[in-house]
C-alpha positions in Angstrom: -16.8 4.2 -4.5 -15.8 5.1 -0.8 -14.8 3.2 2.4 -16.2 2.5 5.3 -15.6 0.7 8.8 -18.6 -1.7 9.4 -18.4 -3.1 13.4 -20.9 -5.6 15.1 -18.6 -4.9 18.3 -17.1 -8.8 18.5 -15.2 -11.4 20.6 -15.4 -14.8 19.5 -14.3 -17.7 22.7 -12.6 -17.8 24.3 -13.1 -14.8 26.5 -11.4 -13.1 29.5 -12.2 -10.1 32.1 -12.4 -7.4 30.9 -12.5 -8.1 27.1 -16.1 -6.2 26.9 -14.3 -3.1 27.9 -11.1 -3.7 25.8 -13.2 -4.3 22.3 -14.6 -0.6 22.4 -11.3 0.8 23.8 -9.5 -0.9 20.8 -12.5 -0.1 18.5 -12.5 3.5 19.7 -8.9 3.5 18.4 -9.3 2.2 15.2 -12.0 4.4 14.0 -9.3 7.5 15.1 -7.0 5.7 13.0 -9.4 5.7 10.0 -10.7 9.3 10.5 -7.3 10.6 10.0 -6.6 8.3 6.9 -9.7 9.6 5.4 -12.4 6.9 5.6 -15.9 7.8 4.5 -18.2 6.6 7.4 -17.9 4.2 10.2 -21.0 1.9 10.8 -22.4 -0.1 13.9 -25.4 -2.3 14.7 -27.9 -2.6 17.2 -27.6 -6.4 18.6 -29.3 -7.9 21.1 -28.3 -10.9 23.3 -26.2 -12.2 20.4 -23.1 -13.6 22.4 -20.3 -13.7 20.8 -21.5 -12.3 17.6 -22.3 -8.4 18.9 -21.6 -6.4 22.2 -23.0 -3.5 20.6 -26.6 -2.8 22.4 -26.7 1.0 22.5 -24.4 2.2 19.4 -25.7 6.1 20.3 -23.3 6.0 23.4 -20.6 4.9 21.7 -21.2 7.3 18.4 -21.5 10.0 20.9 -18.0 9.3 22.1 -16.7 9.1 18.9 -18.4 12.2 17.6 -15.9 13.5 20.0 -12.2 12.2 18.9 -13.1 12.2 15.6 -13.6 15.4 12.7 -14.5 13.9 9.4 -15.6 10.9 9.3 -19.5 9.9 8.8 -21.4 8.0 12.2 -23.9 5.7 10.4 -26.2 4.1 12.2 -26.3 0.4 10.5 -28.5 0.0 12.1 -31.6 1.8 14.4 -34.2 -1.4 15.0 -37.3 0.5 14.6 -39.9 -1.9 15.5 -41.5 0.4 18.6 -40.7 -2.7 21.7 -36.8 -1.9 20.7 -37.2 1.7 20.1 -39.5 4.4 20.0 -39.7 6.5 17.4 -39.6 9.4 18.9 -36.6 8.4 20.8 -34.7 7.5 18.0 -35.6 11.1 16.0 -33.9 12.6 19.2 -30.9 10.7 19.8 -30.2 10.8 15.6 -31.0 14.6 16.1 -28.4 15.0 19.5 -26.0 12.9 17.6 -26.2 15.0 14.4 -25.6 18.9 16.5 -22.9 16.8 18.6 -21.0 15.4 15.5 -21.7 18.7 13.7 -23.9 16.9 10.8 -22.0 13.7 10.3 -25.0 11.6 10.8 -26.1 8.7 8.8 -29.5 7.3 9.9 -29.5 3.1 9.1 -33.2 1.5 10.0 -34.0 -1.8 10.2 -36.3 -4.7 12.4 -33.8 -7.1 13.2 -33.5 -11.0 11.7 -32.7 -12.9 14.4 -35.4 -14.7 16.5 -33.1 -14.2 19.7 -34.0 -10.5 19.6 -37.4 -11.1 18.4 -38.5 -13.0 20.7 -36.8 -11.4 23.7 -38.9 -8.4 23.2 -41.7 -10.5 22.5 -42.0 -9.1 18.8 -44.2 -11.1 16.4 -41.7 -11.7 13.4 -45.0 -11.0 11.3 -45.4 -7.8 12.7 -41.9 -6.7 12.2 -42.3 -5.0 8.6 -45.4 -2.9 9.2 -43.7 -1.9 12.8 -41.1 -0.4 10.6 -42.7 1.2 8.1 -44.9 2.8 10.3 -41.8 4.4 12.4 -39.7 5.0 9.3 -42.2 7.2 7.6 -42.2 9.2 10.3 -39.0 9.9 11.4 -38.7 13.0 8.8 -41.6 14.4 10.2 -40.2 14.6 13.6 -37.1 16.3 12.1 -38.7 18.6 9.2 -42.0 19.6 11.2 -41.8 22.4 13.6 -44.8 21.2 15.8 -44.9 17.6 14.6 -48.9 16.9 13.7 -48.9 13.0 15.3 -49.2 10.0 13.8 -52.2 7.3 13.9 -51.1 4.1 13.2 -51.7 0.3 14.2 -48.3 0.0 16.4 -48.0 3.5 17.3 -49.7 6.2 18.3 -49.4 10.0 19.5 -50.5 13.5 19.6 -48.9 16.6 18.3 -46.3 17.6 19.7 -42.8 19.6 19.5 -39.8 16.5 19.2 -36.5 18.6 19.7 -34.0 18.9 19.1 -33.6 18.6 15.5 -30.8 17.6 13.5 -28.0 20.2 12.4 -28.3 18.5 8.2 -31.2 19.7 6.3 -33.7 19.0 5.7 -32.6 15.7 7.9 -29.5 13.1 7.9 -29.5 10.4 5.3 -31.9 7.4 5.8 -30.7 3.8 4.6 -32.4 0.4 5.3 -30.3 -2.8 6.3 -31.1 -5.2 3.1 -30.0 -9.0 3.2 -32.6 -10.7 1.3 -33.5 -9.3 -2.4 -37.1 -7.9 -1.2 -36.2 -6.0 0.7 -33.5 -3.9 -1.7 -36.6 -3.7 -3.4 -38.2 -2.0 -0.6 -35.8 0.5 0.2 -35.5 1.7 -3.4 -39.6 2.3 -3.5 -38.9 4.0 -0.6 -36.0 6.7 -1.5 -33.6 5.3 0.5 -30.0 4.2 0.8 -29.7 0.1 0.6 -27.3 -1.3 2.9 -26.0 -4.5 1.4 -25.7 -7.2 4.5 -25.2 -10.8 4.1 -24.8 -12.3 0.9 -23.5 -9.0 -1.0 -20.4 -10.6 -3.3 -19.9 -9.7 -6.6 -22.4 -11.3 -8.8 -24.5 -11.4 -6.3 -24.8 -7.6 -5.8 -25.2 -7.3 -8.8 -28.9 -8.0 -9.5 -29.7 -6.6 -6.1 -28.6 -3.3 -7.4 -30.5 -4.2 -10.3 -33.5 -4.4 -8.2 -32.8 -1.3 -6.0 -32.5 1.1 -9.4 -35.4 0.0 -10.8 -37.4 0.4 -7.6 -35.8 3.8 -7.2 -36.8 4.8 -10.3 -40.3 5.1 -9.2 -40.3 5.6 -5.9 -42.2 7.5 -3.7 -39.6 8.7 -0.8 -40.9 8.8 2.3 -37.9 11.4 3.5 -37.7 14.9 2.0 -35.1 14.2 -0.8 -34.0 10.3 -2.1 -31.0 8.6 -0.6 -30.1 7.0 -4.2 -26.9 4.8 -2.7 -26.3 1.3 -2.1 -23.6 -0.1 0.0 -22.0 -3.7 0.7 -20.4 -5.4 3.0 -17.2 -7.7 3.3 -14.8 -9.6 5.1 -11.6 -7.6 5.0 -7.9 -8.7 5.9 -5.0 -6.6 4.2 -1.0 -7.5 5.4 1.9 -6.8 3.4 1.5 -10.7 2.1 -1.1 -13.0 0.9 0.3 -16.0 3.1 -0.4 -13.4 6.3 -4.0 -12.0 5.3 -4.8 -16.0 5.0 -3.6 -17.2 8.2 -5.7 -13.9 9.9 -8.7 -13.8 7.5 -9.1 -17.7 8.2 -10.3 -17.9 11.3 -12.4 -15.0 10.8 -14.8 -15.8 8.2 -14.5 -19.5 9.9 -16.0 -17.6 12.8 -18.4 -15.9 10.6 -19.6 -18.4 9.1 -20.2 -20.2 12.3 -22.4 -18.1 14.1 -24.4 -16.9 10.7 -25.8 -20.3 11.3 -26.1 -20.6 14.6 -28.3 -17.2 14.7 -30.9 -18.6 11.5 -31.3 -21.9 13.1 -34.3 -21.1 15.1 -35.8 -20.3 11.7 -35.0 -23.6 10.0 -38.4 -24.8 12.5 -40.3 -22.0 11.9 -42.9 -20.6 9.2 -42.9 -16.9 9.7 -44.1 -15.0 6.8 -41.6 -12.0 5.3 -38.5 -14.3 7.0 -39.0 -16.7 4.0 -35.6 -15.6 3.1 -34.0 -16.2 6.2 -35.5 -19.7 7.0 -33.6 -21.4 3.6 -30.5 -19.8 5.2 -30.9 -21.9 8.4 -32.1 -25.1 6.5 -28.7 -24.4 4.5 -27.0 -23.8 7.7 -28.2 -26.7 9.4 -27.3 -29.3 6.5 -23.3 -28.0 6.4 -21.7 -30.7 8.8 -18.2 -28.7 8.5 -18.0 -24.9 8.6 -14.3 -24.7 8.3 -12.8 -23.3 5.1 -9.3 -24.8 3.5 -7.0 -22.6 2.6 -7.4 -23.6 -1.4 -11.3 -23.2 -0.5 -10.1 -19.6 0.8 -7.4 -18.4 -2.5 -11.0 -19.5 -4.4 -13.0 -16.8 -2.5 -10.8 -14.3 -2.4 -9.9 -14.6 -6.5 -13.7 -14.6 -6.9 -13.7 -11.3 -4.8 -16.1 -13.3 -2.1 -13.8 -11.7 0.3 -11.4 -8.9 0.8 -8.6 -10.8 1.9 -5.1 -10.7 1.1 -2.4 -8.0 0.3 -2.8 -4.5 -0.9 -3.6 -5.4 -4.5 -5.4 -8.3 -3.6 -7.7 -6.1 -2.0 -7.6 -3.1 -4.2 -8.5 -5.7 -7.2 -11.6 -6.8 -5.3 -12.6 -3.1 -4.3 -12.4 -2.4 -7.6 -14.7 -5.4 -8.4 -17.1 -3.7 -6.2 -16.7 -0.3 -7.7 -17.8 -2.2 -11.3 -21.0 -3.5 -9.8 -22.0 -0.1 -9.2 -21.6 0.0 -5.2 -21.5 3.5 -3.6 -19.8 2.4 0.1 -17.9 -0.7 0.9 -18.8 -1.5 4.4 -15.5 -3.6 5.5 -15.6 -5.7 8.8 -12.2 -5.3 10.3 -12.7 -6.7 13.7 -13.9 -10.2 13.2 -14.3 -12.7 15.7 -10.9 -12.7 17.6 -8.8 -10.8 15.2 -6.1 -9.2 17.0 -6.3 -5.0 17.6 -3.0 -4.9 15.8 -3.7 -6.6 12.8 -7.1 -4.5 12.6 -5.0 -1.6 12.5 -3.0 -2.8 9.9 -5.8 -3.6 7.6 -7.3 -0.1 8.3 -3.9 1.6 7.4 -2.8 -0.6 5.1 -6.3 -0.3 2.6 -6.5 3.8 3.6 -2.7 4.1 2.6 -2.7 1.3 -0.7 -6.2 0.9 -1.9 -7.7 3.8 -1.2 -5.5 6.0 -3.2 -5.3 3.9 -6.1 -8.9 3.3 -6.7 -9.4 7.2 -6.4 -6.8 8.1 -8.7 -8.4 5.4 -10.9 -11.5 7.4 -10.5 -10.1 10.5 -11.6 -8.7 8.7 -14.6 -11.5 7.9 -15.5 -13.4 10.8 -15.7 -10.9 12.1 -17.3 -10.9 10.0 -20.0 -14.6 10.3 -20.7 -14.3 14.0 -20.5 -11.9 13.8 -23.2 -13.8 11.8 -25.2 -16.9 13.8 -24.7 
């Protein structure tokens, strides 16, 4: 299993001037930090008009900037909304492609249609339409990368004539493509599809899984709408890591506090609503909506992070649940290190602390491993 950095780009209230500009600054710094320590991938979402939550609208611009300060590690996209009244398609096989030369192949393409109605409906998306709007765009985004004259594409939400899309990407035959995948369907989806499954949402061990369950069997037989399959799964989690328990408590507290806050506060439009495919997301709201009190205890909290609900807590706290992970069968932990109003130093703490402690360890474990079986063998 590897590491990742996953970012929504956050600032929980209160806020001051200037905090906009001082999250990417401070963001900008920690992925430096965890290109040098030797992080797989970094990943960002697209969010729009979520307050609080995300202040990451137009992750390309960023990604381009880092593609510039950083050498090794991976951009992912998690991810590119592809429902055409967020993006064209067309625009998004360029920017992935300019993005790819610019980072020299580092590119991981994430695609997705967005859950919350506040985006939605401020492009005046029908929820309904959502799915198709993808999977119209996302089978052709190879095309526009792999084809040297792309032939055009006739569909019911998009339409255009051949034509040339350049430039194209510097990985052949294209970048990676992954899906974001909270609710089980749609791991189901991506694995009929050929592509990676990003684990959002509810992704603890357990939990994960029998959506990875899901995913290989779907992958089994699936018919890849990219050029090769993108058998990998990934899952995401709260992370905290200080040199004590007692430390990555009194941090990781208000964080997933925070979290778990405005989780409900963005499904709560859905707990009114019937919207077919968002099934999934309407329970969540009517679950949301019946809490009275968001606020973990810290007993509530030592229960989580023993479970491995979270990755909170000191270096082996945190290498045990990683390791948790690993035994699921997950490919990328996708840890959210700037949560809510986290400070910049203690995010830089967590990111060196799991690169110098955990990482390591579970890698050595790896090789151990192998070993072992090789010897056996």
């Amino acid at each position: 299993m590897e590491f990742a950095l996953q970012y929504e780009i956050q600032r929980s209230r209160p806020h001051y001037d200037g905090f906009m500009y001082d999250i990417y600054q401070q963001a900008t710094e920690q992925v430096r930090l965890a290109d040098r320590l030797g992080y797989h991938s970094v990943w960002t979402v697209e969010h729009h008009f979520l307050a609080e939550w995300s202040y990451s609208s137009a992750p390309e611009v960023w990604y381009g900037a880092l593609s510039q300060v950083t050498k090794r590690i991976r951009l992912g996209h998690g991810v590119c909304l592809l429902p055409i009244p967020f993006n064209h398609p067309v625009r998004v096989a360029e920017r992935i492609a300019v993005l790819d030369i610019m980072s020299n192949g580092r590119v991981e393409c994430g695609t997705g249609r967005s859950i919350t109605e506040q985006e939605l409906g401020g492009f005046n998306i029908n929820p309904e339409d959502s799915r198709p709007m993808w999977e119209e765009a996302v089978s052709q985004l190879p095309k526009m990368w792999t084809q040297d004259v792309y032939q055009g594409f006739e569909g019911k939400y998009f339409k255009m004539p051949p034509r040339e899309v350049i430039p194209k990407p510097v990985q052949k035959p294209h970048p990676p493509l992954w899906l974001a995948s909270t609710q089980p369907s749609t791991w189901e989806v991506a694995g009929s599809k050929g592509i990676g499954a990003l684990g959002f949402g509810i992704s603890e061990p357990g939990v994960i899984d029998g959506l990875i369950k899901l995913y290989k069997k779907a992958i089994a037989n699936c018919e890849p709408v990219g050029s090769f399959v993108n058998d990998r799964t990934a899952a995401a989690t709260i992370c905290v890591c200080a040199p004590t328990r007692e430390e990555a408590k009194l941090i990781g507290k208000d964080a997933i506090d925070f979290t778990t806050r405005k989780a409900a506060e963005l499904f709560t439009p859905f707990a009114k609503q019937e919207v077919k495919g968002y099934e999934y997301y309407k329970k969540m709201a009517e679950a949301a909506v019946a809490t009275a009190d968001y606020r973990l205890s810290l007993a509530d909290l030592d229960a989580r992070i023993e479970k491995g609900a979270v990755m909170v807590g000191d270096p082996e706290d945190c290498l045990r649940v990683a390791r948790i992970y690993e035994s699921a069968g997950i490919d990328l932990l996708l840890m959210l290190v700037q949560v809510g109003a986290v400070p910049h130093d203690k995010v830089m703490q967590t990111i060196d602390l799991i690169g110098k402690h955990v990482m390591p360890k579970l890698s050595q474990s790896a090789r151990t491993f192998q070993a072992e079986s090789a010897a056996a063998r």
